[in-house]
C-alpha positions in Angstrom: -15.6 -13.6 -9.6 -14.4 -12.6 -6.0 -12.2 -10.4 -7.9 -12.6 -8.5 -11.2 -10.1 -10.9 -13.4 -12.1 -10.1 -16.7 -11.1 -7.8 -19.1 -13.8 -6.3 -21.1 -14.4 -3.2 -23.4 -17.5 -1.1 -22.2 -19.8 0.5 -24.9 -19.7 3.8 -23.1 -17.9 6.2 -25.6 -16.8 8.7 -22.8 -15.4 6.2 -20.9 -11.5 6.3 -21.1 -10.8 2.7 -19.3 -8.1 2.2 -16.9 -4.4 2.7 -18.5 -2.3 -0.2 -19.6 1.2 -1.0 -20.6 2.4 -2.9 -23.4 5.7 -4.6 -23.5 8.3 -6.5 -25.5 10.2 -9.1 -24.4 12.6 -7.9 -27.3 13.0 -4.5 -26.2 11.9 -2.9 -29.6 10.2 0.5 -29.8 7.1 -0.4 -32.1 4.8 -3.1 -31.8 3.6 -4.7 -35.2 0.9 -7.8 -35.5 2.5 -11.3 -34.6 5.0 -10.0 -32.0 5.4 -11.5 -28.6 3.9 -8.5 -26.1 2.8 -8.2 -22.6 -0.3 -6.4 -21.3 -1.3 -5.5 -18.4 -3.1 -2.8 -16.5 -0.7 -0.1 -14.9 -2.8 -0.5 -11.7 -4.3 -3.3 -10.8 -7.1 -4.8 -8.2 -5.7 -5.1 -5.1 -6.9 -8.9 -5.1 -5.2 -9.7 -8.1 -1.8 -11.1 -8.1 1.4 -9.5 -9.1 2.3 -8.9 -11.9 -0.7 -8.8 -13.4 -0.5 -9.8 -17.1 -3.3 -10.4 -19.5 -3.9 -14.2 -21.1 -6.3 -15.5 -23.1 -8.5 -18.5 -21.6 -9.9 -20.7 -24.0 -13.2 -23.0 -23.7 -15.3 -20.6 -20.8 -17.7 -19.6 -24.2 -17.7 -19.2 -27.6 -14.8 -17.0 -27.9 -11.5 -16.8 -26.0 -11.8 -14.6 -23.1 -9.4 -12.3 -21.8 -8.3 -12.8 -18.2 -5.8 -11.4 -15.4 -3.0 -13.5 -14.5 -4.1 -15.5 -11.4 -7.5 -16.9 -13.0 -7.6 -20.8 -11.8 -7.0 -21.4 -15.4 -4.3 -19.8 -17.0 
């Protein structure tokens, strides 16, 4: 990738990752498993696209993969 698009979880344990936000379209206060959210890093590459949300592509492997928005395919 020309620009980092891939979201991925390092095994470093001291690593804190880059913060995120999480929002509902609903405007609730807790999130709980089945609701609608969107995630996205609070700061993002400067080559991605704004906003930058996170989607899931399907059929790049085995598993779904987690993208940025602005991927060619989501």
């Amino acid at each position: 990738e020309t620009c980092p698009l891939t979201v991925v979880q390092t095994r470093d344990e001291l690593s804190k990752g880059l913060p995120v936000s999480i929002a509902s379209p609903y405007g609730i206060a807790y999130v709980y498993e089945g609701l609608i959210v969107d995630i996205g890093f609070t700061a993002v590459p400067i080559c991605a696209p704004l906003p930058s949300k996170w989607t899931i592509i399907n059929g790049l492997s085995e598993e779904p993969v987690v993208k940025l928005t602005g991927y060619e395919n989501t």
